[in-house]
Structure formats: C-alpha cells, structure tokens
Kinemage of the C-alpha trace (Angstrom):
@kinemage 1
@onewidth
@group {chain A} dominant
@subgroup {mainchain}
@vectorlist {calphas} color= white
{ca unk a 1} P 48.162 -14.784 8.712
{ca unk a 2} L 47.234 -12.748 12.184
{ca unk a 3} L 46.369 -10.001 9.876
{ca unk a 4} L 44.503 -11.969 7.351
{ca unk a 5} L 42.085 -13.165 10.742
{ca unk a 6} L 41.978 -9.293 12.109
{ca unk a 7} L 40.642 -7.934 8.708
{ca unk a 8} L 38.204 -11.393 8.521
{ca unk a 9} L 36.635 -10.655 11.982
{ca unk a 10} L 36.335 -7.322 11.300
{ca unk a 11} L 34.322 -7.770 7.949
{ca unk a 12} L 32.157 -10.600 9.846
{ca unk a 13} L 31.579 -7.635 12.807
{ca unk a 14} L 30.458 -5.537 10.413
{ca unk a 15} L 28.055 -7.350 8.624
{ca unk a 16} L 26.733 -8.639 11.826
{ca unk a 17} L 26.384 -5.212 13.016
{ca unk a 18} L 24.576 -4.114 9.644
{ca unk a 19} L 22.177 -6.960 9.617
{ca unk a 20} L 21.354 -6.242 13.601
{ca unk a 21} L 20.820 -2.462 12.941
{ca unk a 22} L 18.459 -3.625 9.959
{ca unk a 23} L 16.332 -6.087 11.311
{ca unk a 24} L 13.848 -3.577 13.327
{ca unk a 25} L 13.587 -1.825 9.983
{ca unk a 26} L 12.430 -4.905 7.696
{ca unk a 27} L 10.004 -5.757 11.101
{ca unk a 28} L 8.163 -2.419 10.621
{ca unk a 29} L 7.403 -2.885 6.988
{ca unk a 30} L 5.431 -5.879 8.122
{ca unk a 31} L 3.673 -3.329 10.724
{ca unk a 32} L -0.470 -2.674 9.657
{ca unk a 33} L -3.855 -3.198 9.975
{ca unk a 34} L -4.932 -5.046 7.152
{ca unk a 35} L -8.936 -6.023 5.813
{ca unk a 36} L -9.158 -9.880 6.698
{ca unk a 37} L -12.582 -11.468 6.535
{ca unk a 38} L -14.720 -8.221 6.399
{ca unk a 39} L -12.443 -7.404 10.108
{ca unk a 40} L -9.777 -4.722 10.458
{ca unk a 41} L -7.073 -6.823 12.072
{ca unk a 42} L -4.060 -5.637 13.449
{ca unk a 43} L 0.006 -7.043 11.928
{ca unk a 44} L 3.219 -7.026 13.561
{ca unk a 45} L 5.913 -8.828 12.095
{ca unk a 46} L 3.915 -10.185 9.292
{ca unk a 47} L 1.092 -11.908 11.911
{ca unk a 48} L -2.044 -10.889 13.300
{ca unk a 49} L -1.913 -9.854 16.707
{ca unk a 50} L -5.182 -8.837 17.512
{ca unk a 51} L -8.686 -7.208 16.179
{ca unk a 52} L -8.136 -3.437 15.721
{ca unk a 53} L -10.448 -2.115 18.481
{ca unk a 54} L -10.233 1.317 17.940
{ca unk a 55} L -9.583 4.120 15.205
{ca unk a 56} L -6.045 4.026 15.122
{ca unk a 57} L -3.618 6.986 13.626
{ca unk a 58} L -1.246 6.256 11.526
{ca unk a 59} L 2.689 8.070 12.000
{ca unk a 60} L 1.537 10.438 8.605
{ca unk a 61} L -1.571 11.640 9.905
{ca unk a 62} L -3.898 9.266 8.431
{ca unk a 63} L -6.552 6.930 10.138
{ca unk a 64} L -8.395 3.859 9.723
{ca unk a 65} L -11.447 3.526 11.257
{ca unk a 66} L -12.885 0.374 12.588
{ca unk a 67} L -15.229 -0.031 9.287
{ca unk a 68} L -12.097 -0.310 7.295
{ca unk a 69} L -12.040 3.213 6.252
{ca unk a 70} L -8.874 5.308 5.616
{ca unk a 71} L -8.787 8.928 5.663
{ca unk a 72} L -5.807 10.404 5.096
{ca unk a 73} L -4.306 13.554 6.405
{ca unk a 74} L -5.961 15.970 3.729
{ca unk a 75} L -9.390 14.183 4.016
{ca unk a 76} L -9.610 11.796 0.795
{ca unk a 77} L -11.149 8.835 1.858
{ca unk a 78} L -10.565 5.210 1.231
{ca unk a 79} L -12.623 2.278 1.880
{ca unk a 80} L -10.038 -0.703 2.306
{ca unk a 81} L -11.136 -4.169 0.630
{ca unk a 82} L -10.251 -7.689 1.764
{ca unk a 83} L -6.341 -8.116 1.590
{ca unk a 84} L -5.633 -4.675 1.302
{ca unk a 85} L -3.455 -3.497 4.058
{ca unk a 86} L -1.980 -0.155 5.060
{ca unk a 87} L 1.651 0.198 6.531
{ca unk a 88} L 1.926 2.037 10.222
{ca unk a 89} L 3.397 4.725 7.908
{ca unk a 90} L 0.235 5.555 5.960
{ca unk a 91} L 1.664 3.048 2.978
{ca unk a 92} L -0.730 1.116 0.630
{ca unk a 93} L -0.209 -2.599 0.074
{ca unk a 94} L -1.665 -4.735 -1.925
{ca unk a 95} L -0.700 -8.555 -0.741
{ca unk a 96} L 2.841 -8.466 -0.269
{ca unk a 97} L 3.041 -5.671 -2.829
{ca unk a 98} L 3.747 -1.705 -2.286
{ca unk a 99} L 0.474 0.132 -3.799
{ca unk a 100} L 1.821 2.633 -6.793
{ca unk a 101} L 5.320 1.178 -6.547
C-alpha cells in the first residue's frame, strides 16, 4: 500500500509539474496585436491590454505599424483587417484560428 501512495504522488507531481511548465506557453499563444474597431489593440492572455501606441517588432523580424500594417522581415506587406490578429511570433490568426494551418 506505501508503495502504491509513493508511485500515486509521484504521477500527481509530475503532471502538476508538466501543466506548471506549460501554462506560460499556452499564455503566449494568446500574445498579439489584433485589428479591433479600425484600432490596432494590443492582447495578453487572450484580453486587450491597451491601444498599440507605437510600431511594435515582432520576435521574427516583422512589424506592425500603427495603421494596421504588417511588414514582414523580407518586406511583403500586409494590411491587417478587423479580427485579424498576428501572434508576438510573427503568426497569422484568423479568430481563434492559425492562418495556413
């Protein structure tokens, strides 16, 4: 029975450490600036935070500009539309969806 509670504990600790270790992880894919009533407004955790301010650079190079324009590290440009938002990585979404995944 003791080792029947060791091995339990130590299954629960290990899930619990998982799920900590993930958490900042699932945060950051809520992490943008997304197009929200003609305004580029900045998301962290999934909630606007603030009005982006400034042209902000994105951790691949790219930026958004205040306008709602995204130029990416080898110059194509994108003009974002209502409800599109891009990830702090440089990632596409479309809603709650991944653009070209």
């Amino acid at each position: 029975m003791k080792k029947y509670r060791i091995v339990t504990l130590a299954v629960v600790g290990l899930f619990l450490s998982v799920s900590f270790l993930a958490s900042p992880g699932v945060a950051a894919e809520k992490d943008g600036i997304m197009m929200k009533d003609g305004k580029m407004t900045m998301m962290q955790d999934g909630k606007e935070i603030t009005r982006m301010d400034r042209e902000t650079t994105l951790s691949n190079g790219s930026r958004v500009m205040m306008k709602g324009k995204l130029v990416t590290k080898d110059g194509k440009e994108i003009q974002m539309t209502e409800g599109q938002m891009v990830m702090m990585d440089g990632k596409m979404m479309e809603g709650a969806k991944v653009a070209g995944k």
